[in-house]
Jmol script that loads the backbone (N, CA, C; Angstrom):
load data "model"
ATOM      1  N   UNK A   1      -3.269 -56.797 -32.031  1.00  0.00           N
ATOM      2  CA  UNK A   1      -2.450 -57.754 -31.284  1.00  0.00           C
ATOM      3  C   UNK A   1      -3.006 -57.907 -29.867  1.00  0.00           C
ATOM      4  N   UNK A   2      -2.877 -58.849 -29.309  1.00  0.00           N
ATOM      5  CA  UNK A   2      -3.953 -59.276 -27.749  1.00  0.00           C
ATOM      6  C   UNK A   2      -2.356 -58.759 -26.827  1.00  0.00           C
ATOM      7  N   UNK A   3      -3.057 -58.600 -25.946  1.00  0.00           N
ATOM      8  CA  UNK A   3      -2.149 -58.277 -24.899  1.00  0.00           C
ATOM      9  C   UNK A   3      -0.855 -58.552 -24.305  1.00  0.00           C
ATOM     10  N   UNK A   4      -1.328 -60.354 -24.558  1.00  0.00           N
ATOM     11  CA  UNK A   4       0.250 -61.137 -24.584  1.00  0.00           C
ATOM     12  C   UNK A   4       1.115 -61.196 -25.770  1.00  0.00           C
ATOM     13  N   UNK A   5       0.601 -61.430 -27.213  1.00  0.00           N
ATOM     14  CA  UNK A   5       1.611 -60.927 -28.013  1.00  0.00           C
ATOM     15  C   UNK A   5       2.682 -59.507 -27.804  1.00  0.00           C
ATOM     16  N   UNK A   6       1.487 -58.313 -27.098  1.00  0.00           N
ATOM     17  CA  UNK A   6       2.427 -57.099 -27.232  1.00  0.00           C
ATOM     18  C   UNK A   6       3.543 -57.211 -25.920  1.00  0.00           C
ATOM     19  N   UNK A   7       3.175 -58.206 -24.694  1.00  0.00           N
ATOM     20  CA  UNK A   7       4.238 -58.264 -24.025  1.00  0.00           C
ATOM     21  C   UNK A   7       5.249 -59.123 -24.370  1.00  0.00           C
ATOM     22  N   UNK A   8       5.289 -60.146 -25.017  1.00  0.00           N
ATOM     23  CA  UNK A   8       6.000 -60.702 -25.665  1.00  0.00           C
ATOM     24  C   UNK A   8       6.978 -60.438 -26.898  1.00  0.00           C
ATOM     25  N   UNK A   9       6.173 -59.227 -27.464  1.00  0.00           N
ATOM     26  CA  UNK A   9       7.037 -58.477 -28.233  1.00  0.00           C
ATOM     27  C   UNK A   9       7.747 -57.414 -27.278  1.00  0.00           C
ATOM     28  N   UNK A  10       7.431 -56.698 -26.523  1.00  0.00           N
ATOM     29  CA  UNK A  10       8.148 -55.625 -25.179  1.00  0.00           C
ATOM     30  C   UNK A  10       9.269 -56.592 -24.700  1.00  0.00           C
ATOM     31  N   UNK A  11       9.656 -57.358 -24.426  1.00  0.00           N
ATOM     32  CA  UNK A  11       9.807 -58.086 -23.462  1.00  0.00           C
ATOM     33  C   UNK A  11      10.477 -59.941 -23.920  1.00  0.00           C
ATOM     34  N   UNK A  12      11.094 -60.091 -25.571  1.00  0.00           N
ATOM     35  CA  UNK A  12      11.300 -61.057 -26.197  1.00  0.00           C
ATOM     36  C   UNK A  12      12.259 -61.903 -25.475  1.00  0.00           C
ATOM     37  N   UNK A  13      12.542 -61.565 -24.263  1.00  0.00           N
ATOM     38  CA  UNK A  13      13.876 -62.369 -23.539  1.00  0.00           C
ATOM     39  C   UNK A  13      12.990 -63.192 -22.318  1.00  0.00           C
ATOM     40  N   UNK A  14      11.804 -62.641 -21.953  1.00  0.00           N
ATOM     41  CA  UNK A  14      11.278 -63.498 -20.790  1.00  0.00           C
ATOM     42  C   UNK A  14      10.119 -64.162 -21.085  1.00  0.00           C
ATOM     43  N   UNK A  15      10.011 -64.898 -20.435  1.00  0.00           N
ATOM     44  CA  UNK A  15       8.947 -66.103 -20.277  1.00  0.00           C
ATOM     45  C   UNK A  15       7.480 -65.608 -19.929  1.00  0.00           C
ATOM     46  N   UNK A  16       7.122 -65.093 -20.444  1.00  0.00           N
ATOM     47  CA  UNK A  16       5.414 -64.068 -20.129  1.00  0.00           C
ATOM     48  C   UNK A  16       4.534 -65.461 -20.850  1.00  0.00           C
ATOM     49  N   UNK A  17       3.759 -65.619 -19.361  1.00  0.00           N
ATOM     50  CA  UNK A  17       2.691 -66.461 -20.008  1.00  0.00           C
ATOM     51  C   UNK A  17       1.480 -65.947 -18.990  1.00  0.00           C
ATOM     52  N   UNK A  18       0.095 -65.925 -19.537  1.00  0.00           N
ATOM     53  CA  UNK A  18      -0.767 -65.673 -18.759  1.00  0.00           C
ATOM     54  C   UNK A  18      -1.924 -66.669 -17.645  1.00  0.00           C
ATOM     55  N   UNK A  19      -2.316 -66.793 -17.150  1.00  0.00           N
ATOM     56  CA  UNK A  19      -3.210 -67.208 -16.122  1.00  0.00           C
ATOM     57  C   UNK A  19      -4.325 -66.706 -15.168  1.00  0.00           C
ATOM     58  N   UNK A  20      -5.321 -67.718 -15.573  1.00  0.00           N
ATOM     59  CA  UNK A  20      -6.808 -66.957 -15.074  1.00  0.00           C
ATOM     60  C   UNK A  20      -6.903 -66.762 -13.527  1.00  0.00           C
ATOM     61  N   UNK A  21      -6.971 -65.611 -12.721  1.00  0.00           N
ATOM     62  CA  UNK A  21      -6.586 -65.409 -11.727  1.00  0.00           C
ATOM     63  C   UNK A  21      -8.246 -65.605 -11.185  1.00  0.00           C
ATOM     64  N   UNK A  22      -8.676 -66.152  -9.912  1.00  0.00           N
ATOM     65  CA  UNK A  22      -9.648 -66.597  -9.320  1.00  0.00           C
ATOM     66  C   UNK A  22     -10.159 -65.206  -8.278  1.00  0.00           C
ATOM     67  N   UNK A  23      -9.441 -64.885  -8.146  1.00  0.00           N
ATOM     68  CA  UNK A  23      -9.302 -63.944  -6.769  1.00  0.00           C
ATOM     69  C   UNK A  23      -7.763 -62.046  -7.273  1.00  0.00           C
ATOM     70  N   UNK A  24      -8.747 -61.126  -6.811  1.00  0.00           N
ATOM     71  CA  UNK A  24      -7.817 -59.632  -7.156  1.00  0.00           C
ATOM     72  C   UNK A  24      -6.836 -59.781  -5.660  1.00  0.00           C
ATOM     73  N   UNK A  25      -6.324 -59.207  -6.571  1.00  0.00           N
ATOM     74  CA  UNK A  25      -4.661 -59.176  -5.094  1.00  0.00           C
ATOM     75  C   UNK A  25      -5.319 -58.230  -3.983  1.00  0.00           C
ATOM     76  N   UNK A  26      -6.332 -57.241  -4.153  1.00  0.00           N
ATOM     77  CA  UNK A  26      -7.359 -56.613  -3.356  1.00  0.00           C
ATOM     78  C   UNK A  26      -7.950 -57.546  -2.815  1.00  0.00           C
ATOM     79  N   UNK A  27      -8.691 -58.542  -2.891  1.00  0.00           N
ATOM     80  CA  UNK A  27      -9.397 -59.385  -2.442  1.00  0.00           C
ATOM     81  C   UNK A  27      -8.476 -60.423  -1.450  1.00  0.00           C
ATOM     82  N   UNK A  28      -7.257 -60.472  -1.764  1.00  0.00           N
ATOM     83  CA  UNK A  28      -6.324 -61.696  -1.500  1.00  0.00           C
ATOM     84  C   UNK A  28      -5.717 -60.625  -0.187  1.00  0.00           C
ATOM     85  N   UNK A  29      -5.834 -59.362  -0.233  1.00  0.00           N
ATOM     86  CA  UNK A  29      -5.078 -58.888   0.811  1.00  0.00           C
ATOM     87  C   UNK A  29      -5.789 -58.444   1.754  1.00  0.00           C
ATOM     88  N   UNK A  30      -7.228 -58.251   1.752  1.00  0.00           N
ATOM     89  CA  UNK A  30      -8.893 -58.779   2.852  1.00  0.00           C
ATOM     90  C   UNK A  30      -8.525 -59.493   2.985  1.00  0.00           C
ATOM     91  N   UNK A  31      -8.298 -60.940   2.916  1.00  0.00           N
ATOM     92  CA  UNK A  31      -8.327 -61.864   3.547  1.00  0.00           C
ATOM     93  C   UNK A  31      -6.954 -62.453   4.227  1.00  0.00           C
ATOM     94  N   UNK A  32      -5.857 -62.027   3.679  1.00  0.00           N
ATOM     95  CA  UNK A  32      -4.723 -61.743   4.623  1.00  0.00           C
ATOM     96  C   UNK A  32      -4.848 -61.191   5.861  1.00  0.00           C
ATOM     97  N   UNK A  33      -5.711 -59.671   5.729  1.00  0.00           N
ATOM     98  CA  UNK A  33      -6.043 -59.054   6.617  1.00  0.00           C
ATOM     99  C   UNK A  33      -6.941 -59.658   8.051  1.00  0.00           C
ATOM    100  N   UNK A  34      -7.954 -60.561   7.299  1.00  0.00           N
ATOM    101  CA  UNK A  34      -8.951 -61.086   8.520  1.00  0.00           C
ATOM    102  C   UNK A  34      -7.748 -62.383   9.402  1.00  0.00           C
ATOM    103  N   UNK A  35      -6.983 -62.936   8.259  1.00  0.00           N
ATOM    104  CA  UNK A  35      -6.388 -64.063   8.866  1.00  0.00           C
ATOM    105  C   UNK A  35      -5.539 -63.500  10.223  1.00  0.00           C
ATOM    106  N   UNK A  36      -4.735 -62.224   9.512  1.00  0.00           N
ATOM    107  CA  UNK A  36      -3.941 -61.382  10.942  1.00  0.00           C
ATOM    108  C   UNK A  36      -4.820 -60.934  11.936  1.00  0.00           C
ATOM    109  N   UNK A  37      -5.802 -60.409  11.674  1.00  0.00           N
ATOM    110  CA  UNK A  37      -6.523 -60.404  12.930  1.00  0.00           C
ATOM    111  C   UNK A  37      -7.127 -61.626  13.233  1.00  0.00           C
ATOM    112  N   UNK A  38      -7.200 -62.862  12.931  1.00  0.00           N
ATOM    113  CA  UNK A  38      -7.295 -64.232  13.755  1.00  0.00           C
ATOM    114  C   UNK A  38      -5.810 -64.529  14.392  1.00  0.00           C
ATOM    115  N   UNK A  39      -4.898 -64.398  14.014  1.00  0.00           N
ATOM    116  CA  UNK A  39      -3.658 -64.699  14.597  1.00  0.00           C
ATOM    117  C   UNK A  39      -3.291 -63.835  15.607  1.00  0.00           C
ATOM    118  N   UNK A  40      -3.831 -62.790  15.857  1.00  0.00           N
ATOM    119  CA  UNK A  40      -3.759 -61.837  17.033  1.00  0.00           C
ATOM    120  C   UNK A  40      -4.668 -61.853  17.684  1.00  0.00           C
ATOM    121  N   UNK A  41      -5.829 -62.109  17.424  1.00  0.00           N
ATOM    122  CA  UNK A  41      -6.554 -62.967  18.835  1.00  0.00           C
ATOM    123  C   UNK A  41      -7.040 -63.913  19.202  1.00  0.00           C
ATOM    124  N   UNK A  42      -6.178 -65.214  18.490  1.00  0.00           N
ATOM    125  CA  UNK A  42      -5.955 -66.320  18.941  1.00  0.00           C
ATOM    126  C   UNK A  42      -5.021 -66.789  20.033  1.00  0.00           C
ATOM    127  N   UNK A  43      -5.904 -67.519  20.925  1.00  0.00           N
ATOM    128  CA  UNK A  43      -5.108 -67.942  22.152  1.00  0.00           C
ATOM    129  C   UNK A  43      -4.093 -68.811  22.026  1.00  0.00           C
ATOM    130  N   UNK A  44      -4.132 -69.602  20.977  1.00  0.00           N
ATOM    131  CA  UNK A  44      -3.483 -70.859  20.563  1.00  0.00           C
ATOM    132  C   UNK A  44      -2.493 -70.355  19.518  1.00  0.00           C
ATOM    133  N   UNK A  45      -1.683 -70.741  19.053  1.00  0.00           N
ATOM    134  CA  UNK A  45      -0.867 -70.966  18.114  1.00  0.00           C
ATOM    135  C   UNK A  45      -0.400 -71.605  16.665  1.00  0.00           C
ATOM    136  N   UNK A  46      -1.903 -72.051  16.682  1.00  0.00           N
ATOM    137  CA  UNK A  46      -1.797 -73.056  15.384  1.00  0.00           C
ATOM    138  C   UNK A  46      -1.980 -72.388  14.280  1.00  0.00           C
ATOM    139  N   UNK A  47      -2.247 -70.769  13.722  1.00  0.00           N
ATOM    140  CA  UNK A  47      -1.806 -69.704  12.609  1.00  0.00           C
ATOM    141  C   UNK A  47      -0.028 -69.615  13.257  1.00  0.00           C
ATOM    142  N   UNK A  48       0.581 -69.952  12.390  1.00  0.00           N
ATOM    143  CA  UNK A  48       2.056 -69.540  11.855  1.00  0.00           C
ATOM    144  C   UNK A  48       2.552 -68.463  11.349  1.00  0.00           C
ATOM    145  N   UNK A  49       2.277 -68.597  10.046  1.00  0.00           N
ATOM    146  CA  UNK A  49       2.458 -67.275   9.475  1.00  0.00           C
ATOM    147  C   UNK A  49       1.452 -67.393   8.392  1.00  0.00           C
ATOM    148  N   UNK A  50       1.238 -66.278   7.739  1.00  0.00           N
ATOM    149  CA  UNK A  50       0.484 -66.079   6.475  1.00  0.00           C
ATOM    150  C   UNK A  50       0.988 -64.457   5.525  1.00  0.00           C
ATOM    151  N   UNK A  51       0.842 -65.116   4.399  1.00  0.00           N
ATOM    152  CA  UNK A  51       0.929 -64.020   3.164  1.00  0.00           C
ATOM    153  C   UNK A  51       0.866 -64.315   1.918  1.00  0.00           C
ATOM    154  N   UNK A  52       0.017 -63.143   1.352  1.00  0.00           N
ATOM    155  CA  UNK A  52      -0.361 -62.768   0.064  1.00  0.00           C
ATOM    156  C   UNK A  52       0.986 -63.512  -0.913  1.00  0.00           C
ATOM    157  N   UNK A  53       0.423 -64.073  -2.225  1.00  0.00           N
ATOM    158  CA  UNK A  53       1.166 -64.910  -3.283  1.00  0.00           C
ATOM    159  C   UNK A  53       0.440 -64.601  -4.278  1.00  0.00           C
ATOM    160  N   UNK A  54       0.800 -63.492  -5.246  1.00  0.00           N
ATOM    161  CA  UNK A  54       0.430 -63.273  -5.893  1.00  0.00           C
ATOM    162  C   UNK A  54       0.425 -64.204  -7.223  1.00  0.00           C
ATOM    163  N   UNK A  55       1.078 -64.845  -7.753  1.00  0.00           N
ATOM    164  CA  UNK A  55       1.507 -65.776  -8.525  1.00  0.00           C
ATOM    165  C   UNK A  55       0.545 -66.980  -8.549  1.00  0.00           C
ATOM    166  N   UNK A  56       0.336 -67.514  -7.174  1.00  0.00           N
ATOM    167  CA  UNK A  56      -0.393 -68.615  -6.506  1.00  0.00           C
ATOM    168  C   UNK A  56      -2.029 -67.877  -6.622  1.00  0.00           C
ATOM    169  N   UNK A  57      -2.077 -66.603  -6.888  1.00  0.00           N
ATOM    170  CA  UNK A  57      -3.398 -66.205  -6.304  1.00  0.00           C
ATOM    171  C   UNK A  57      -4.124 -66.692  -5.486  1.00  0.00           C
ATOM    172  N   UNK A  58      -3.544 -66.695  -4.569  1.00  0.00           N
ATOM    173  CA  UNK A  58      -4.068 -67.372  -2.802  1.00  0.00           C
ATOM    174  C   UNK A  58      -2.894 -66.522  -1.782  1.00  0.00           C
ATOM    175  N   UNK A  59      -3.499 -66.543  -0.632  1.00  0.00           N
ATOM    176  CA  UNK A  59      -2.996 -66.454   0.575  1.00  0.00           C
ATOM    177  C   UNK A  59      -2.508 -67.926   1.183  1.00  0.00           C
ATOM    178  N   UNK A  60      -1.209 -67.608   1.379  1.00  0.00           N
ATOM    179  CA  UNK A  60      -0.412 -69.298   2.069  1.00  0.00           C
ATOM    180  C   UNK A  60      -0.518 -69.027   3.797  1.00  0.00           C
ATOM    181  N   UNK A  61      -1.013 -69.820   4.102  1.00  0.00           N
ATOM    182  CA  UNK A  61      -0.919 -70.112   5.628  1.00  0.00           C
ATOM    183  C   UNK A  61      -0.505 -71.081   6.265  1.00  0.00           C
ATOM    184  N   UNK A  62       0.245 -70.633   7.084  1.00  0.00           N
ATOM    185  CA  UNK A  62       1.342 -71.558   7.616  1.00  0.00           C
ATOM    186  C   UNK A  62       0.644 -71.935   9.022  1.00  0.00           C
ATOM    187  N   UNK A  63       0.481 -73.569   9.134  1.00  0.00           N
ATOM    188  CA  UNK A  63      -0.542 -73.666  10.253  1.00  0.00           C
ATOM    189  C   UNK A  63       0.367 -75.077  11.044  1.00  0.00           C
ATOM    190  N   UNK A  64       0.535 -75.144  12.235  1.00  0.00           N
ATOM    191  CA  UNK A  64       1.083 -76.282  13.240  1.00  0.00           C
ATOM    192  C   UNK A  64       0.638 -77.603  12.918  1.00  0.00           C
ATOM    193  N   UNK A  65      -0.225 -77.801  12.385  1.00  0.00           N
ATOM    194  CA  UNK A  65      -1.479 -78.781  11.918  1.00  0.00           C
ATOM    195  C   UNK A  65      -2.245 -78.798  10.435  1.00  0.00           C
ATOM    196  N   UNK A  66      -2.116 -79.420   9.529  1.00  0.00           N
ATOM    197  CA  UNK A  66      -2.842 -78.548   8.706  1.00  0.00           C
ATOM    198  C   UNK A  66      -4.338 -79.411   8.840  1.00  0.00           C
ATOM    199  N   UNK A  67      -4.322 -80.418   9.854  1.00  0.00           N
ATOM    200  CA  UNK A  67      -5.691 -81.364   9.753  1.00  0.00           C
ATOM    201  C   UNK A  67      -6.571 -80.759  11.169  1.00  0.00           C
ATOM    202  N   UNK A  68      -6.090 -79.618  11.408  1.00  0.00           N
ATOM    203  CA  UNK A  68      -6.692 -79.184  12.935  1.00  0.00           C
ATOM    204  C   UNK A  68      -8.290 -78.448  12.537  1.00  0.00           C
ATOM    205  N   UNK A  69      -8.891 -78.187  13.456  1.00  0.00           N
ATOM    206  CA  UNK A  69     -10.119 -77.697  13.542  1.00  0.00           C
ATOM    207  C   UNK A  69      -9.911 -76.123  12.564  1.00  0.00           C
ATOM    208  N   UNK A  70      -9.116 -75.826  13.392  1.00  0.00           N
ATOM    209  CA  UNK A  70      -8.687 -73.916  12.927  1.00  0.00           C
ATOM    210  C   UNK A  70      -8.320 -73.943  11.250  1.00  0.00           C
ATOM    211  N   UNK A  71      -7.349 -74.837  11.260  1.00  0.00           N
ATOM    212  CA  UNK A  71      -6.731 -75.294   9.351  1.00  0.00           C
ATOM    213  C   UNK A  71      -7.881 -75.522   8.880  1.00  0.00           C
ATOM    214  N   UNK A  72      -9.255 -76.501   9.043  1.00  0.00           N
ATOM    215  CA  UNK A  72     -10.536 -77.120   8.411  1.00  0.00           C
ATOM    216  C   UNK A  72     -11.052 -75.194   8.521  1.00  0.00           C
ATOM    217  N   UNK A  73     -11.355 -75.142   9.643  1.00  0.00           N
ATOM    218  CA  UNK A  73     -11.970 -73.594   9.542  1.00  0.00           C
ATOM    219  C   UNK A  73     -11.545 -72.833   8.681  1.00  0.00           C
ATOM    220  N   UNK A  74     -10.108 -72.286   8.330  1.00  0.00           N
ATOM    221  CA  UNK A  74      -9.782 -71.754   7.585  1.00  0.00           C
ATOM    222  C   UNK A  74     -10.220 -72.234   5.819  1.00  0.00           C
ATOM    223  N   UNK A  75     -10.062 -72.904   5.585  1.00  0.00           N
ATOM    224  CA  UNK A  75     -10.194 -73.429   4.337  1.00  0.00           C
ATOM    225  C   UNK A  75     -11.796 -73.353   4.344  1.00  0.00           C
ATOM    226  N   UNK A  76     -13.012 -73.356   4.880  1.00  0.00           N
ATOM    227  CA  UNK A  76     -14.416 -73.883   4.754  1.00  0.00           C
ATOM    228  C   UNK A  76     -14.686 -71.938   4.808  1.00  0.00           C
ATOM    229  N   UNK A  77     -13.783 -71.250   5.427  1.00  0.00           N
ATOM    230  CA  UNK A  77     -14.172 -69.745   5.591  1.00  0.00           C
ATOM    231  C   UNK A  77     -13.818 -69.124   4.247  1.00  0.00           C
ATOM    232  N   UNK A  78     -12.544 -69.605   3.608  1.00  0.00           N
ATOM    233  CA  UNK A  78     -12.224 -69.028   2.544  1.00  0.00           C
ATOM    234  C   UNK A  78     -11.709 -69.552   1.387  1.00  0.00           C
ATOM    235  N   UNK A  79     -12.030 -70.763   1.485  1.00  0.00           N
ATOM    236  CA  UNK A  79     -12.305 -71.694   0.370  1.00  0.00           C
ATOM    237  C   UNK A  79     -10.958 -71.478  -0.430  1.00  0.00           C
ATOM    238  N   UNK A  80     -10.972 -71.621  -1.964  1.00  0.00           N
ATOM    239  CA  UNK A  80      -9.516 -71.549  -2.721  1.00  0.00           C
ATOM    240  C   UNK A  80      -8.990 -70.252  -2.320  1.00  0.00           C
ATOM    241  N   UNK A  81      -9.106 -68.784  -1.970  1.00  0.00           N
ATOM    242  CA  UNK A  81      -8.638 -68.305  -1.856  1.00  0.00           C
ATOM    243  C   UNK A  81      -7.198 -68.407  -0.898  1.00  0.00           C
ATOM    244  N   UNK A  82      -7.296 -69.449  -0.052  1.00  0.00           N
ATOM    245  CA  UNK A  82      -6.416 -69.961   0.807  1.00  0.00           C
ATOM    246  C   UNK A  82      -5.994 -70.929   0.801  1.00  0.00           C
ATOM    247  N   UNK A  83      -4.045 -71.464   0.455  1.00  0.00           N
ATOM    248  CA  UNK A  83      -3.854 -72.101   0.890  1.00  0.00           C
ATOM    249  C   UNK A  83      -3.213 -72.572   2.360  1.00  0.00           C
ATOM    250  N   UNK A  84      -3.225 -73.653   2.295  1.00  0.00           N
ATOM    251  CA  UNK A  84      -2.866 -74.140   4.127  1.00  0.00           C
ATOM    252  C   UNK A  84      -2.010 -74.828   3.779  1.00  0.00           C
ATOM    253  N   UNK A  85      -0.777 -75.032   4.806  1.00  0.00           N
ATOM    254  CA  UNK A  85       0.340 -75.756   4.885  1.00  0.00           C
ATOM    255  C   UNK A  85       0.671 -75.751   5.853  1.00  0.00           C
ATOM    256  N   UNK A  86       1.816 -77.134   6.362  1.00  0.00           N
ATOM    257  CA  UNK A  86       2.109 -77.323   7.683  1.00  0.00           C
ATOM    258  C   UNK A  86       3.425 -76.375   7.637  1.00  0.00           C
ATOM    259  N   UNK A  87       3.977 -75.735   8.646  1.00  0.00           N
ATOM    260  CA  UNK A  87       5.131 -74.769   8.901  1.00  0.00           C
ATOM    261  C   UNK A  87       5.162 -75.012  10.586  1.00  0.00           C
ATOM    262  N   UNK A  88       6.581 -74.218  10.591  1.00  0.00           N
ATOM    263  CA  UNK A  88       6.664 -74.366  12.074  1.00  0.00           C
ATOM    264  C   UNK A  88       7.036 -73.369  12.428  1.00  0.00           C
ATOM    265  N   UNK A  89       7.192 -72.836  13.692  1.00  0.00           N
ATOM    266  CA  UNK A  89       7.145 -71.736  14.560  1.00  0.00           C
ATOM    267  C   UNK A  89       8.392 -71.007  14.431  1.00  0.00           C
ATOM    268  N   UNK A  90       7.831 -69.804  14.274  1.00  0.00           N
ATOM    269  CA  UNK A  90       9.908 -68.802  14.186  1.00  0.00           C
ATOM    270  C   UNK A  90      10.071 -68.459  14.994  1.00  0.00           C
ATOM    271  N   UNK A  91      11.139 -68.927  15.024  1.00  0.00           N
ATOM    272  CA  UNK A  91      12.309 -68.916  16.610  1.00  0.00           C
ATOM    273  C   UNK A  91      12.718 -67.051  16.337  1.00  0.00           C
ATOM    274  N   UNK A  92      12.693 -66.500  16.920  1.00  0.00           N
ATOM    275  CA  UNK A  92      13.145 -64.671  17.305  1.00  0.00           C
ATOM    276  C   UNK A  92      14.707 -65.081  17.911  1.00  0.00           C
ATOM    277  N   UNK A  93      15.740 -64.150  17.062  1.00  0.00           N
ATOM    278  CA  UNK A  93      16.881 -64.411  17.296  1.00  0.00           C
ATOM    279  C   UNK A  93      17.227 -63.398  18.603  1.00  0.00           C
ATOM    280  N   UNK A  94      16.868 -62.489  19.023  1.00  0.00           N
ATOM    281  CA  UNK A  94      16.439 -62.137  20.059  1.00  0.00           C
ATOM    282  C   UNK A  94      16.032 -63.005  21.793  1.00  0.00           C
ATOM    283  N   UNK A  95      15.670 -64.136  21.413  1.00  0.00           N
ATOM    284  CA  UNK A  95      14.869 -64.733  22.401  1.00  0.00           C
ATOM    285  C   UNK A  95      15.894 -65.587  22.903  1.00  0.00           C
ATOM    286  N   UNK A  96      15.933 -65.718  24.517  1.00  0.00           N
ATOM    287  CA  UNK A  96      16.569 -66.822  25.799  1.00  0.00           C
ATOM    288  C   UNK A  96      17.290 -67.717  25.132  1.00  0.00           C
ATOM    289  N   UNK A  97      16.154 -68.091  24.457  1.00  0.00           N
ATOM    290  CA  UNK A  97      16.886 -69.892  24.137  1.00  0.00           C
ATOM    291  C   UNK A  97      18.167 -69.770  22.694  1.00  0.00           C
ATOM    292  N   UNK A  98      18.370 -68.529  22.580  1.00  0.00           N
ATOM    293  CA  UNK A  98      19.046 -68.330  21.024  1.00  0.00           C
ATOM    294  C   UNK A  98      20.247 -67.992  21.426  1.00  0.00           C
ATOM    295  N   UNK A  99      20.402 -67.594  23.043  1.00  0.00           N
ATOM    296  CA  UNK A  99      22.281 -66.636  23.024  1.00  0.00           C
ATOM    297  C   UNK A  99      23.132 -67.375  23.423  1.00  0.00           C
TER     298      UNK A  99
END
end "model"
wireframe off; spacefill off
backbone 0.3
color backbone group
């Protein structure tokens, strides 16, 4: 029996289907890694947020712009492993403008 039959037999109540993954969640979490250290020493603000998607097998990055120099950079540095999307900035409930 192949692998997905036996989870499908383990497991007859859920939806188990498989997909060819491009990139190891090891590999996907290097490059999480380089993106956080671009977002920490970037002067600018146009990295948002970013994180590992395992499902997506990509890293999602959340960028101010997604047509900016840094968004093009990102994508030409790490090709499908990354996606880019426009997001916007998190407000810290903590911060002046919040009390």
């Amino acid at each position: 029996a192949s692998k997905l039959q036996t989870l499908r037999t383990e497991f007859p109540d859920a939806d188990v289907q498989l997909y060819p993954a491009r990139h190891t969640e090891l590999e996907l979490s290097r490059v999480q890694d380089e993106i956080s250290t671009l977002m920490s020493e970037a002067t600018d603000i146009s990295i948002l947020s970013c994180g590992v998607q395992v499902a997506r097998n990509a890293v999602t990055v959340g960028v101010s712009d997604v047509n900016s120099p840094q968004a093009t950079a990102l994508r030409a540095r790490f090709g499908d492993a990354v996606e880019v999307f426009e997001d916007e900035p998190i407000e810290l409930l903590g911060s002046k403008d919040h009390r």
